[in-house]
C-alpha positions as CSV (number, residue, x, y, z in Angstrom):
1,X,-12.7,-9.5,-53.1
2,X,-11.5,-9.2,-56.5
3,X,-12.2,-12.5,-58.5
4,X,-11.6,-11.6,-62.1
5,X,-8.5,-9.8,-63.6
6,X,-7.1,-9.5,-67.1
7,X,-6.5,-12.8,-68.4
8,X,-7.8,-14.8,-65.7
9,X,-10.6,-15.1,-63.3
10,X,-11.6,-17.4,-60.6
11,X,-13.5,-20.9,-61.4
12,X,-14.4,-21.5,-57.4
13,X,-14.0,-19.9,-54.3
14,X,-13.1,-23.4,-52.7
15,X,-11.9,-21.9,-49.1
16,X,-8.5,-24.2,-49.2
17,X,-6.2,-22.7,-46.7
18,X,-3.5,-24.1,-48.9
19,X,-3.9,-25.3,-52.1
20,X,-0.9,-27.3,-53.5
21,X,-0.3,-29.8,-56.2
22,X,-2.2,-28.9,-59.3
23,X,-2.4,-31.4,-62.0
24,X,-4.9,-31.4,-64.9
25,X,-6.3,-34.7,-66.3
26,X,-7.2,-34.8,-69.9
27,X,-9.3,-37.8,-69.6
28,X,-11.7,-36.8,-67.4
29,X,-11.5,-33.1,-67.7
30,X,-10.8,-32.2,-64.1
31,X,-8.3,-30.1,-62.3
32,X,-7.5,-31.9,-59.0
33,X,-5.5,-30.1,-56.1
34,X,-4.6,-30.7,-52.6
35,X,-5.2,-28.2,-49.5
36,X,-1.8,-29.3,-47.3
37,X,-3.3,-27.5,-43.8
38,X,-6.9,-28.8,-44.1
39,X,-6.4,-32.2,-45.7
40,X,-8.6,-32.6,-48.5
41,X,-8.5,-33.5,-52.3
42,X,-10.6,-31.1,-54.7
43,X,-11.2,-31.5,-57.9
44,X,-13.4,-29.2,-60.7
45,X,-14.4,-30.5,-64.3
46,X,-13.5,-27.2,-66.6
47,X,-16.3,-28.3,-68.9
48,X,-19.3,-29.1,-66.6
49,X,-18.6,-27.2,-63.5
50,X,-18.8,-29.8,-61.3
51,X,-16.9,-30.0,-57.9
52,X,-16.7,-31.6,-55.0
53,X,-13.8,-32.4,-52.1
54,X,-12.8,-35.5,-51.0
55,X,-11.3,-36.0,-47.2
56,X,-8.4,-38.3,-47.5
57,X,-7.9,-40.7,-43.9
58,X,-4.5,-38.9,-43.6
59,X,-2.5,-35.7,-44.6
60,X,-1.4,-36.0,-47.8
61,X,1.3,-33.4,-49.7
62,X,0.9,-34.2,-53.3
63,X,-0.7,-35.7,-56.1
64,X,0.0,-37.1,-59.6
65,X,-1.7,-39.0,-61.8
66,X,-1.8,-42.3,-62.8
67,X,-1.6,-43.3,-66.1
68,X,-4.3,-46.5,-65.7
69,X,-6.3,-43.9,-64.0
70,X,-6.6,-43.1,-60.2
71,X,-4.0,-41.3,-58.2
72,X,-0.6,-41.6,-56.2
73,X,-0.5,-39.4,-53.1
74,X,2.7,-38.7,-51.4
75,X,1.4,-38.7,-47.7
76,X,2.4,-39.3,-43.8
77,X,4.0,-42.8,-44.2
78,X,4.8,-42.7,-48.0
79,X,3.4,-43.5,-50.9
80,X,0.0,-44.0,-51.8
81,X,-1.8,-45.7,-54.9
């Protein structure tokens, strides 16, 4: 598979089925998205390389941030902070 093009190439093969909702946050340096069929968060720092996923206790559809820090997560039942 092709992970590299002109003007772009791929930071992590993460395996989301499908990966929605990406927000970048300055403070901390980390992209955060959501995969919607296999509920998890994932997040990579663009400076370090770190990465990890996080499995949420229900599906959630979106993030955003928050500007104290943290997250709100629109998931099954509303709103989440």
């Amino acid at each position: 598979m092709e992970l590299e093009g002109e003007g772009w190439r791929c930071l992590w093969q993460a395996s989301a089925t499908l990966g929605e909702s990406p927000i970048y946050d300055d403070r901390d340096g980390c992209l955060y998205w959501v995969d919607v069929a296999n509920p998890g968060v994932f997040w990579i720092n663009l400076e370090t390389g770190d990465k990890g996923r996080w499995e949420p206790p229900m599906w959630i559809g979106s993030i955003g941030l928050r500007a104290k820090g943290g997250v709100i997560a629109s998931a099954r039942g509303g709103l989440w902070v």
